[in-house]
C-alpha positions as CSV (number, residue, x, y, z in Angstrom):
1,X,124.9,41.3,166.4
2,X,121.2,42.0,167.8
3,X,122.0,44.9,167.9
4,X,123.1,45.7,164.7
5,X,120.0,44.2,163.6
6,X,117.8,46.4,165.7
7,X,119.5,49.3,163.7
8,X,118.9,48.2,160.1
9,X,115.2,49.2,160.2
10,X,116.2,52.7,161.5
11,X,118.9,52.9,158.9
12,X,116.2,52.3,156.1
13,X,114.4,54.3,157.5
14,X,116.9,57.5,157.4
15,X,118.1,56.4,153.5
16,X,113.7,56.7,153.3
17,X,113.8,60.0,154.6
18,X,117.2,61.3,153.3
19,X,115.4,59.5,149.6
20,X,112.5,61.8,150.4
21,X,113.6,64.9,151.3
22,X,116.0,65.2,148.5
23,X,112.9,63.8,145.8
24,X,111.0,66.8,147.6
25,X,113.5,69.0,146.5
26,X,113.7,68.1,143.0
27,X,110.3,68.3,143.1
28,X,110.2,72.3,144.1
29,X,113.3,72.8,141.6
30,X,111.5,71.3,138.7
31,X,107.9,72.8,140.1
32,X,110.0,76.1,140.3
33,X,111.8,75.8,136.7
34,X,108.1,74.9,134.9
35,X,106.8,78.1,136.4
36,X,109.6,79.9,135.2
37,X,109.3,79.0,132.0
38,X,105.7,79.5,131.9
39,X,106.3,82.6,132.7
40,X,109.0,83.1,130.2
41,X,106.5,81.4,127.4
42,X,103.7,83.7,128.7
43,X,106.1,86.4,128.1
44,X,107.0,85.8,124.9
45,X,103.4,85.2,123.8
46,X,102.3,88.4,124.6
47,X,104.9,90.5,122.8
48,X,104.4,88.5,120.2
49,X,100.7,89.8,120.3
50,X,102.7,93.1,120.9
51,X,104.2,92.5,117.5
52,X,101.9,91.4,115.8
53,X,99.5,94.5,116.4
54,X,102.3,96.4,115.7
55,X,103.1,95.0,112.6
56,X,99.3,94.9,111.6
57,X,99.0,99.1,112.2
58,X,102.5,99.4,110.5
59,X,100.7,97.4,107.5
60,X,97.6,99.5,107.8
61,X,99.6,102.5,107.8
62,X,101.4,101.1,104.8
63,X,98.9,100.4,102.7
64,X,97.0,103.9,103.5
65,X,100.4,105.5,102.3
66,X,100.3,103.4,99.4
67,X,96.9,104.1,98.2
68,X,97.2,107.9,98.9
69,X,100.3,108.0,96.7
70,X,98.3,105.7,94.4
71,X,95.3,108.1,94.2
72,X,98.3,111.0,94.2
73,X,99.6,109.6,91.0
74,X,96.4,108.6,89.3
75,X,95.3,112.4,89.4
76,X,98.8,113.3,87.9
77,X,98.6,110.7,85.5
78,X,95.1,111.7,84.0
79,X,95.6,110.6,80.3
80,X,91.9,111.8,79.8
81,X,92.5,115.0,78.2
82,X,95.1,113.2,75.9
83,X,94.1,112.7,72.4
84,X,95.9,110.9,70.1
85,X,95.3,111.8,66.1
86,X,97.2,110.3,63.0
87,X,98.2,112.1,60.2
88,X,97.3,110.1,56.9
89,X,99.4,110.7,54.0
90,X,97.6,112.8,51.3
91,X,98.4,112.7,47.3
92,X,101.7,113.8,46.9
93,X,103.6,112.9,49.8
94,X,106.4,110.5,49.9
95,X,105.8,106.8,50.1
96,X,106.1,105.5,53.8
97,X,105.5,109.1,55.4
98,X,103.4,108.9,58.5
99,X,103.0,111.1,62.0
100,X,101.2,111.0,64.7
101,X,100.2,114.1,66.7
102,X,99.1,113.8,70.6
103,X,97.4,117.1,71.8
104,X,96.9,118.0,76.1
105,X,93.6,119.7,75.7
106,X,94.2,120.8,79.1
107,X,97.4,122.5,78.5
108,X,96.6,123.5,74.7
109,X,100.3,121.7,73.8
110,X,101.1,119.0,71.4
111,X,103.3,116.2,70.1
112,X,104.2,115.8,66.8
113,X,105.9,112.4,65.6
114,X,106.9,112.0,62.1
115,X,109.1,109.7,60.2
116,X,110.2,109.6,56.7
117,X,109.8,112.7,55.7
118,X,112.8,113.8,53.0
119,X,114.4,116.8,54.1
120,X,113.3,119.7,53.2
121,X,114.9,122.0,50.3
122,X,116.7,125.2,51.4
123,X,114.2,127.6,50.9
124,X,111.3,124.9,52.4
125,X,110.1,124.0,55.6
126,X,107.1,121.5,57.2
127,X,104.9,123.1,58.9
128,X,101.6,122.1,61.3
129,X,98.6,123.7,60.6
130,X,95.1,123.6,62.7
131,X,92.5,123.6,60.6
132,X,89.1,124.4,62.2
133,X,87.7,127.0,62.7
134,X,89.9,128.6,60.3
135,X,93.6,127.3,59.2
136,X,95.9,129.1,61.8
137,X,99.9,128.0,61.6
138,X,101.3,126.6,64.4
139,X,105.1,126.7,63.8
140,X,108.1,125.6,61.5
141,X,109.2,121.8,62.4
142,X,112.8,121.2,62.0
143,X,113.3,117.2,60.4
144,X,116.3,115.3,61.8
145,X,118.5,114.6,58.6
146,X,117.2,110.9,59.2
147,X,113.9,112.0,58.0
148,X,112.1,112.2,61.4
149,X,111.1,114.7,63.9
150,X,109.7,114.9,67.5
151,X,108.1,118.4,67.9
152,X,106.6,120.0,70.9
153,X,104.4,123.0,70.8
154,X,101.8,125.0,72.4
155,X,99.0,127.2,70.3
156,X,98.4,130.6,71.3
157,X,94.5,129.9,70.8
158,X,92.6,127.0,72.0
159,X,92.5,124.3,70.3
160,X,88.7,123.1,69.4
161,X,87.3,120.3,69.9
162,X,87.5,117.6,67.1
163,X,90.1,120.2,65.3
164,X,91.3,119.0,61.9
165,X,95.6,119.1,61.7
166,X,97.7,119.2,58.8
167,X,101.7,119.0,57.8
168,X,102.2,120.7,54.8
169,X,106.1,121.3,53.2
170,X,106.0,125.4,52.4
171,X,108.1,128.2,51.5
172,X,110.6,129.5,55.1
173,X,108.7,131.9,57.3
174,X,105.3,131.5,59.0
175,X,102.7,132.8,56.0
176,X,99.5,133.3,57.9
177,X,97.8,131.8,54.3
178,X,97.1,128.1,54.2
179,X,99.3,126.3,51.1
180,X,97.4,124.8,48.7
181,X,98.0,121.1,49.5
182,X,99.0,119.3,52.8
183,X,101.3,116.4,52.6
184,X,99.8,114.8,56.5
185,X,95.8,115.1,57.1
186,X,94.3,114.2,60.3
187,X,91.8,114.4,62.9
């Protein structure tokens, strides 16, 4: 039995060192795993960063596209040269009877809205006259059987500036002579 008790203290001391060494080891996996996963979060950090430059120049490129198209459109839809003139009924023409011209100055073509205007009579038509300098006749306007029209045109002259219209009901055929009376007068 002595000598089993001489033994013990090397016994702990092995279970010390077996203890150790395997603690050691641990040590070195766990040491090894947190590096690797530094690395890994390191990693990720930077292509985030990637990313996020990328996504930043993709924006940037966006928005330049986006303004350019914006600046694109804004010189297409110039409503500048647009002018918008009402037609005010004149003695004579039928209660409720309105229109609305809208001229393109640049284009020299118009617009012509009207509503409640009564038919006209077989032998009659409406027609749109520009008034300054001298009367000239733009056209015949064919009325819906509703009583309202949508008419485009385009003069063969320029229109002037601050030109005077007028929609006067006349006899078929384009008569180079102003009528006498205009139902519509506008600037």
């Amino acid at each position: 039995m002595p000598r089993l008790l001489s033994i013990i203290p090397w016994v702990f001391t092995a279970v010390a060192l077996l203890a150790a060494a395997w603690l050691a080891e641990r040590n070195l996996f766990l040491r090894s795993e947190n590096q690797s996963r530094q690395t890994e979060h390191d990693l990720i950090a930077v292509a985030l960063k990637m990313s996020d430059g990328q996504l930043r120049e993709r924006t940037l490129l966006a928005e330049s596209l986006i303004n350019d198209l914006g600046r694109q459109l804004a010189l297409r839809l110039d409503l500048s040269h647009l002018q918008v003139i009402a037609l005010v009924p004149q003695p004579g023409c039928p209660d409720g009877a309105k229109a609305i011209l809208i001229l393109d100055t640049n284009r020299q073509t118009g617009l012509l809205v009207a509503e409640k205007l009564p038919a006209p009579s077989g032998n009659q038509e409406y027609q749109l006259w520009i008034l300054d300098p001298e009367p000239r006749n733009t056209g015949a306007i064919q009325l819906a059987l509703a009583g309202g029209s949508l008419l485009s045109f385009q003069t063969l002259k320029p229109i002037p500036p601050n030109a005077r219209f007028a929609l006067g009901l006349e006899q078929n055929g384009l008569d180079p002579h102003p009528p006498a009376s205009y139902l519509l007068l506008g600037r």
